[in-house]
C-alpha positions in Angstrom: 0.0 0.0 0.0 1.4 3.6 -1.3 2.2 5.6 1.7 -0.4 8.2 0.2 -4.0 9.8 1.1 -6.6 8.1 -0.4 -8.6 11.2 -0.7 -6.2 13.8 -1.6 -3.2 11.8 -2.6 -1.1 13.6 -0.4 2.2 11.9 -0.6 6.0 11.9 0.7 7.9 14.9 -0.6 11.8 15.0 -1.1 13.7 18.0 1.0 16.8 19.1 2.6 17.6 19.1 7.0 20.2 22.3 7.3 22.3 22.9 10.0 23.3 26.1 11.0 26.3 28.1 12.5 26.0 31.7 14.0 24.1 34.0 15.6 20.8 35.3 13.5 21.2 39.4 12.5 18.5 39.8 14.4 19.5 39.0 17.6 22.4 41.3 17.2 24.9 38.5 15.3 26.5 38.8 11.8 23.6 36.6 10.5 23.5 32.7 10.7 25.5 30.5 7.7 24.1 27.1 6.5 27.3 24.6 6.9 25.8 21.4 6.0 22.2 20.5 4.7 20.9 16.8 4.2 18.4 15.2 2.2 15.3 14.2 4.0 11.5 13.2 3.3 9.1 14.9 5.0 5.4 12.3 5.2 2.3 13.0 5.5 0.2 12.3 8.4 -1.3 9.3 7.3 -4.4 7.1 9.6 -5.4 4.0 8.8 -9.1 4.3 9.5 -12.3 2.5 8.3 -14.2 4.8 5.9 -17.2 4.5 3.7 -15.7 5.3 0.3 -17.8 4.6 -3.1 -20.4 2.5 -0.7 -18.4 0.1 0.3 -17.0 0.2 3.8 -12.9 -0.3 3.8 -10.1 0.7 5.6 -7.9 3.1 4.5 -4.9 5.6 4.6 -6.4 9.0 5.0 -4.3 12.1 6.1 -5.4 13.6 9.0 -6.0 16.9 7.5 -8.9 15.2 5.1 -10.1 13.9 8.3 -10.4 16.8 10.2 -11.8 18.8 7.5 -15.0 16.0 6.9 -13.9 15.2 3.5 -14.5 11.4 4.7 -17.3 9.6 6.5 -16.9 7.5 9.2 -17.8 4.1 9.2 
């Protein structure tokens, strides 16, 4: 099973983890300077949960911003 919302198809995205060195301008430093950065994925917030979808109960994946949001309905 794809590690993706059923509903929305919201899916892992590629990114990059940097660390920093140095005090930010604004707290009075000569500004902060990215000395390493990482690749990284950054998931979804996935649930399996039972849902009625096309009429037929069935569990699924479902992000929890679907859920929240009533795109689904319980079973």
């Amino acid at each position: 099973m794809p590690r993706a919302c059923l509903i929305c198809g919201k899916a892992p995205i590629s990114g990059r983890k940097y660390k920093r060195r140095g005090m930010i301008k604004r707290k009075g430093g000569a500004g902060a300077k990215i000395v390493g950065n990482t690749l990284r994925t950054f998931r979804p917030n996935l649930q399996r949960i039972k849902i009625l979808f096309k009429g037929v109960v069935q569990r699924a994946s479902v992000c929890v911003k679907c859920i929240k949001s009533g795109k689904i309905v319980k079973a």
